[in-house]
C-alpha positions as CSV (number, residue, x, y, z in Angstrom):
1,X,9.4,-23.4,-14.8
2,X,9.4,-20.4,-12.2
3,X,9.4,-23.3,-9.3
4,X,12.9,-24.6,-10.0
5,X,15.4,-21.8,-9.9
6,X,17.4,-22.8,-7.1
7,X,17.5,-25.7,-8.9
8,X,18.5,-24.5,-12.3
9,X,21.6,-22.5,-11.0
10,X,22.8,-25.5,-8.8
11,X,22.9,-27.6,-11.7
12,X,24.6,-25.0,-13.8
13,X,27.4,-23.9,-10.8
14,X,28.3,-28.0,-11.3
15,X,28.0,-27.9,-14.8
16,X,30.7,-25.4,-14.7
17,X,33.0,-27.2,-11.6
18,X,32.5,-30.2,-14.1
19,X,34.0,-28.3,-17.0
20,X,36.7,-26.8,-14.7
21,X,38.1,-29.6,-12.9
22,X,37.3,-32.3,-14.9
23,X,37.6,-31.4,-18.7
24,X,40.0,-28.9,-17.9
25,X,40.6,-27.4,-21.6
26,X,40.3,-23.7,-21.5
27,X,39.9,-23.3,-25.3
28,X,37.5,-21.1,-27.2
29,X,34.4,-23.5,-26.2
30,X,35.0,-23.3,-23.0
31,X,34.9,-19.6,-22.7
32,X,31.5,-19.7,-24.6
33,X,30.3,-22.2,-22.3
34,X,31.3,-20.6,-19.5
35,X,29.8,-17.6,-20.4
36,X,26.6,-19.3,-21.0
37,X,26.5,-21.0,-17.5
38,X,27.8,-17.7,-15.7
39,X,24.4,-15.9,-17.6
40,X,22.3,-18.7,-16.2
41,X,23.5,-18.7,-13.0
42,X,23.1,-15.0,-12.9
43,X,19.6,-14.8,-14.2
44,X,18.5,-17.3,-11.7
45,X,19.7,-15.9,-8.5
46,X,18.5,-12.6,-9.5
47,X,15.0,-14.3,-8.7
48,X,16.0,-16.6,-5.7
49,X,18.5,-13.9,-3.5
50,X,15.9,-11.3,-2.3
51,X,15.0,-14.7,-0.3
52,X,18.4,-14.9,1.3
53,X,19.8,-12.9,4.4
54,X,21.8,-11.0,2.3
55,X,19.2,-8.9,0.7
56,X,17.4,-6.5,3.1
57,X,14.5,-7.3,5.2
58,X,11.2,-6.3,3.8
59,X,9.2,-6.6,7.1
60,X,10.8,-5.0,10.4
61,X,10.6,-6.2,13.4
62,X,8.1,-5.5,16.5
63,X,8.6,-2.7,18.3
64,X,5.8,-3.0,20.8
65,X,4.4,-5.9,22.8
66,X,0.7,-4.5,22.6
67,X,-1.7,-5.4,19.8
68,X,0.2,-9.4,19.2
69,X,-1.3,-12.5,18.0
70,X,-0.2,-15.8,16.2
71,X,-1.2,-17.4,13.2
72,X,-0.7,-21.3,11.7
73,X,-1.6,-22.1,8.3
74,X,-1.2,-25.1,6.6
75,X,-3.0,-27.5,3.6
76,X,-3.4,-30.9,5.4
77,X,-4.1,-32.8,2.6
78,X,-7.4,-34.5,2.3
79,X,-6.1,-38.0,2.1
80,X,-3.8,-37.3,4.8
81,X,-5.2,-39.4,8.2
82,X,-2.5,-38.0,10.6
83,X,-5.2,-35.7,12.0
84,X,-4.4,-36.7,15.7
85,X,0.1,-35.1,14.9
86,X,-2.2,-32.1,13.9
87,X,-4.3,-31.5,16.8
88,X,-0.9,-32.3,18.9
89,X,1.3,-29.1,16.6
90,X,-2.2,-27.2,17.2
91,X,-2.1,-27.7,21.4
92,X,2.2,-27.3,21.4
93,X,2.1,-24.2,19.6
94,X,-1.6,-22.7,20.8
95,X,-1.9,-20.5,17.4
96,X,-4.7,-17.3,17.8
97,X,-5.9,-18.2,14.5
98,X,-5.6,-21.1,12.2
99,X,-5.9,-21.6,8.6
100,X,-6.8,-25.0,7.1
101,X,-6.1,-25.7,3.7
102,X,-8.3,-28.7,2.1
103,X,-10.1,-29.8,5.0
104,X,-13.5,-32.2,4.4
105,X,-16.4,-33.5,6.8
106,X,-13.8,-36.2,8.1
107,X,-10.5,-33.5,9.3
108,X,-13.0,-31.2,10.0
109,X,-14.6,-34.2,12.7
110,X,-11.4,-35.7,14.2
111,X,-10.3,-31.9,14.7
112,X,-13.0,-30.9,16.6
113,X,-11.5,-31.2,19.3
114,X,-9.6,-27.6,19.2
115,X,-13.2,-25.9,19.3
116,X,-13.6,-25.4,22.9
117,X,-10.2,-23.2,22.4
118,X,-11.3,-21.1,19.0
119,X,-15.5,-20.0,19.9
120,X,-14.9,-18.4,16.2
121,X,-15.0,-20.5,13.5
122,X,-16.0,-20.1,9.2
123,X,-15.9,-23.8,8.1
124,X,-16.1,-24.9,4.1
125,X,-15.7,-28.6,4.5
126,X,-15.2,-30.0,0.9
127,X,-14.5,-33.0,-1.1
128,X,-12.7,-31.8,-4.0
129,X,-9.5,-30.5,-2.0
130,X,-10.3,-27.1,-1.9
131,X,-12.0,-27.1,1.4
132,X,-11.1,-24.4,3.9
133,X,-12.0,-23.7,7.1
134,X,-10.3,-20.9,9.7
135,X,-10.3,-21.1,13.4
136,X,-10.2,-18.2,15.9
137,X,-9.5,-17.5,19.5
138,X,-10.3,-13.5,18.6
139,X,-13.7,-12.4,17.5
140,X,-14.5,-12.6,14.0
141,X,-16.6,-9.7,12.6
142,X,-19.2,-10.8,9.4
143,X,-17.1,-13.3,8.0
144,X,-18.2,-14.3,4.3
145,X,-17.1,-17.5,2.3
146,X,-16.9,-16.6,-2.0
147,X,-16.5,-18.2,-4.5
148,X,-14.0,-14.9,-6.3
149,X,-13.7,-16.8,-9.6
150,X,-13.8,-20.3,-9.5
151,X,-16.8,-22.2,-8.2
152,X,-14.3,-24.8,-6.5
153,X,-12.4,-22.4,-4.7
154,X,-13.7,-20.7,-1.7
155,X,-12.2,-18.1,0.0
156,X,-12.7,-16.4,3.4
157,X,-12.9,-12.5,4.0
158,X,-13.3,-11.1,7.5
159,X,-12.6,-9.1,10.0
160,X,-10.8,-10.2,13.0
161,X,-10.4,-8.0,16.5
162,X,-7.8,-8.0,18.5
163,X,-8.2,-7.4,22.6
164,X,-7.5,-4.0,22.3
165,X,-10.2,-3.5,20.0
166,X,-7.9,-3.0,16.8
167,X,-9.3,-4.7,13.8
168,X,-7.8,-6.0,10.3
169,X,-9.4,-8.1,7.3
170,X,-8.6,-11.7,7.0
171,X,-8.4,-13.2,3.5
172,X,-7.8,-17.1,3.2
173,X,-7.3,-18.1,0.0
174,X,-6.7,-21.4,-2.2
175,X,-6.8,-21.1,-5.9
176,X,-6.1,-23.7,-8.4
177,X,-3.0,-24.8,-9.0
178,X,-1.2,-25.2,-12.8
179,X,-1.1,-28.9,-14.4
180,X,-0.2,-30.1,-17.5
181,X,-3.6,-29.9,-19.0
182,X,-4.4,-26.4,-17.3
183,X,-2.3,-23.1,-17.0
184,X,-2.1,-20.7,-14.2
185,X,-5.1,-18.6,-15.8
186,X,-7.4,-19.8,-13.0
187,X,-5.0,-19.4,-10.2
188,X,-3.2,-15.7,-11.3
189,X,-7.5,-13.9,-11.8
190,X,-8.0,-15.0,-8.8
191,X,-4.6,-13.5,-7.5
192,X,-5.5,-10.4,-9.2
193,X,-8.8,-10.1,-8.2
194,X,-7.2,-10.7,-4.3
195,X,-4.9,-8.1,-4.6
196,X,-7.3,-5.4,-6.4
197,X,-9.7,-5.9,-3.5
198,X,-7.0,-5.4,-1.0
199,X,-5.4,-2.6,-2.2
200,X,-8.7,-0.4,-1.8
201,X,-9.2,-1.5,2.2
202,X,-8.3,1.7,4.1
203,X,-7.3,-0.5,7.1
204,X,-4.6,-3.2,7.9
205,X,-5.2,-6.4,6.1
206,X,-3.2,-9.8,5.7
207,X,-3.4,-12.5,2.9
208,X,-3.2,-16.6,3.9
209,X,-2.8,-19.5,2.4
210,X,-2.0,-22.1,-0.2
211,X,-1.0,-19.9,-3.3
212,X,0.7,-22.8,-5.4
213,X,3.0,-20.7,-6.7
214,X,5.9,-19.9,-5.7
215,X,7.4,-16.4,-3.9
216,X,9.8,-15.3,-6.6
217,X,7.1,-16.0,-9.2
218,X,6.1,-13.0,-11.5
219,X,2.3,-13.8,-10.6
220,X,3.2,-14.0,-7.2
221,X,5.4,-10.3,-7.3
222,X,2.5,-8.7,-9.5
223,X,0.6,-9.7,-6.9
224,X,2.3,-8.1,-4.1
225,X,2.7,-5.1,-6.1
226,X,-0.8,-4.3,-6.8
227,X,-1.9,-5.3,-3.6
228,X,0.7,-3.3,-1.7
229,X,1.3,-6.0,0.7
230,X,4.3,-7.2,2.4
231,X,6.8,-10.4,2.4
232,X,8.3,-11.7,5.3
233,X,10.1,-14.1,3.8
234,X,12.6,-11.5,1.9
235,X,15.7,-11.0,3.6
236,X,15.0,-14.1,5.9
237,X,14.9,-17.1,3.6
238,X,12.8,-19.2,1.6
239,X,11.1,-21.0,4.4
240,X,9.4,-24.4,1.4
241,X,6.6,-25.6,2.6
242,X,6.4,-28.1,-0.3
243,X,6.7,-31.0,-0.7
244,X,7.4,-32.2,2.5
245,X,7.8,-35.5,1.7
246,X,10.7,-35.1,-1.1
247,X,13.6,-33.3,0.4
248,X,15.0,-32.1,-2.4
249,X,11.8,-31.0,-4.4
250,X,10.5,-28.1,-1.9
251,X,9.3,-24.6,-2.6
252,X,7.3,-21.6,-0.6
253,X,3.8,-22.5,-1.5
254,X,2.0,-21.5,1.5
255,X,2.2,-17.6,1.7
256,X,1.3,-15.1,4.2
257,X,1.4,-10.9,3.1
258,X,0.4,-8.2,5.4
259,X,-0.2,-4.9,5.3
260,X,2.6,-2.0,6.1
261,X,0.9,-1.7,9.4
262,X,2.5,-5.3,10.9
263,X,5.6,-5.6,12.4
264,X,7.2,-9.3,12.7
265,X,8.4,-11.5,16.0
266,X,8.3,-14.9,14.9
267,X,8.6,-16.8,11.5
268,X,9.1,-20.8,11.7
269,X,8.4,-23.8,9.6
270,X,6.6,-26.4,11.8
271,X,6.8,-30.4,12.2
272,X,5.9,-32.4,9.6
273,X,2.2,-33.8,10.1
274,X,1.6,-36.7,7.0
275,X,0.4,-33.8,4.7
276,X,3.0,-33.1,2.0
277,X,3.0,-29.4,3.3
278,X,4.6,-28.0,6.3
279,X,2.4,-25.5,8.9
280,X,4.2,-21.9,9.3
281,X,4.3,-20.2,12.1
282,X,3.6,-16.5,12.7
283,X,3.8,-14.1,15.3
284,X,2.7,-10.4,14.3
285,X,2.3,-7.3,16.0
286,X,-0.3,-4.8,15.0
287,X,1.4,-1.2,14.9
288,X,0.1,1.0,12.1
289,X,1.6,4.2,13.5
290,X,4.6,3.5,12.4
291,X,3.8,1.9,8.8
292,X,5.4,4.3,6.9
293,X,8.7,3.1,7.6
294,X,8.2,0.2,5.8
295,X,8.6,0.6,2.0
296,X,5.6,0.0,-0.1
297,X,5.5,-1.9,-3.6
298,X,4.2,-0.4,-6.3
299,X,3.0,-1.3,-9.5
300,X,4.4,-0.1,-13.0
301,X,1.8,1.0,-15.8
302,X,2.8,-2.2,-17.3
303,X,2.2,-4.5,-14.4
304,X,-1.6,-2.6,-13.9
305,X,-2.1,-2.8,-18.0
306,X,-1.1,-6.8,-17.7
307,X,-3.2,-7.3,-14.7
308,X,-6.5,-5.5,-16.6
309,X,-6.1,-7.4,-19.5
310,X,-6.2,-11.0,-17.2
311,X,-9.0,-9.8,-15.7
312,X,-10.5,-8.7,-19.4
313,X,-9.9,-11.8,-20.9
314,X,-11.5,-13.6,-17.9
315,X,-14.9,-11.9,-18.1
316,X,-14.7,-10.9,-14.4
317,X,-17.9,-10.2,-13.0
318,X,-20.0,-12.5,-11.7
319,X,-18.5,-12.8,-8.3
320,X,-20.4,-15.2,-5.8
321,X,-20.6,-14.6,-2.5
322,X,-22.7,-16.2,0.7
323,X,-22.6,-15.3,4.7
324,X,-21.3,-17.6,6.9
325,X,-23.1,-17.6,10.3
């Protein structure tokens, strides 16, 4: 129910035109009503404004032209056959690196093509929709694919080096997604786990890719919080990636969080492709002199005590982990 909010207080704003215009009784009922609708409204947009550009911008913008790159991300969809629209967003928009979200053997062949332009590559093809594979025009230092909790999730951690010589750590990510039959257990240890991890790294780091969840989530904000990373989505907009085939029915699944040490230039949404996600579009610059004017989140005891016990309950531990030449 955390995906919905914009929803929810849409629904209840007409509610309330409905009972203004239309019914137009302004007896005791009404009042209670109102008030009811007013308090839902409220509580909704308290998750959904720091999204807007009314609330301040959590990432600042570039100051220096120096240490830039760009970075696409996007889950293609396994079933989705639209590889060639892909390659074409991939050649218009000539990304540094590239994340790919639920590759297999057959994207990962009719994409091949883009490998004379990125020598660095960690690929994961997969058939279960969890595949992943992450594409480089800058050198990659000892990437590793894991396995952090799930053995149907793999995730990438590495270093990446820009020209100047400047590193940060890459982590790609894809965790399992809530259904019916299955809760967000899966998907928030290995969230936790991600955000523990990153939180000890003494140098610049960013965070990619298909979180299903959404950005004003509590998972998603414990997340940030523990981690210490940044989102710049707030103060800018919402910026769905999903789905992109229902218009109406779309939410910020695919995520990217950095470090205090970035500085923004670009955010966009890119075309549609045949997956039922969107790409997104980033151009960063690298400038961790001046990180300390961005402010830091920070965990309450509350949000550390809630995170241990997840991790408790799990019986976190047994962390897999192989090199990927």
């Amino acid at each position: 129910m955390d995906y919905p909010r914009l929803h929810f207080a849409s629904l209840a704003l007409f509610t309330l035109a409905i009972d203004i215009v239309w019914i137009n009784q302004f007896d005791t009922s009404f009042y209670v009503r109102a008030g009811i609708l007013v308090l839902t409204i409220a509580l909704q947009m308290q998750h959904i404004l720091p999204f807007s550009f009314i609330y301040k911008k959590e990432v600042l913008l570039a100051t220096s032209n120096k240490d830039v790159f760009t970075l696409m991300i996007s889950n293609v969809r396994m079933d989705n056959k639209k590889t060639d629209k892909y390659v074409e967003i991939i050649q218009t928009h000539k990304p540094d690196l590239i994340l790919v979200n639920e590759p297999d053997q057959y994207w990962l062949k009719q994409i091949s093509v883009i490998e004379k332009d990125y020598p660095f590559q960690v690929k994961v093809p997969l058939s279960n929709t969890y595949g992943m594979a992450f594409y480089s025009k800058l050198k990659l230092i000892d990437p590793i694919v894991r396995f952090l909790y799930s053995t149907e999730t793999p995730s990438i951690s590495v270093d990446v080096e820009l020209e100047s010589g400047m590193k940060f750590h890459f982590f790609g990510v894809h965790p399992e997604p809530p259904t019916l039959h299955n809760d967000t257990d899966e998907r928030d240890i290995e969230l936790i786990m991600l955000a523990k991890e990153a939180s000890k790294l003494k140098h610049a780091c960013l965070v990619a890719g298909d979180l299903n969840d959404v950005a004003w989530s509590y998972t998603t904000m414990l997340f940030k919080k523990i981690s210490g990373l940044l989102d710049p989505r707030v103060g800018r907009g919402f910026f769905n990636t999903y789905n992109a085939k229902i218009p109406m029915f779309r939410y910020p699944l695919d995520h990217i969080f950095f470090s205090r040490s970035f500085r923004l230039i670009e955010m966009k949404r890119l075309e549609f492709f045949g997956s039922d996600h969107f790409p997104i579009f980033l151009k960063l610059s690298l400038e961790p002199e001046k990180k300390h004017e961005h402010d830091k989140p920070t965990p309450e005891k509350k949000d550390l005590e809630y995170a241990q016990e997840i991790l408790k309950e799990s019986g976190v531990g047994s962390q897999k982990a192989q090199k990927q030449k």
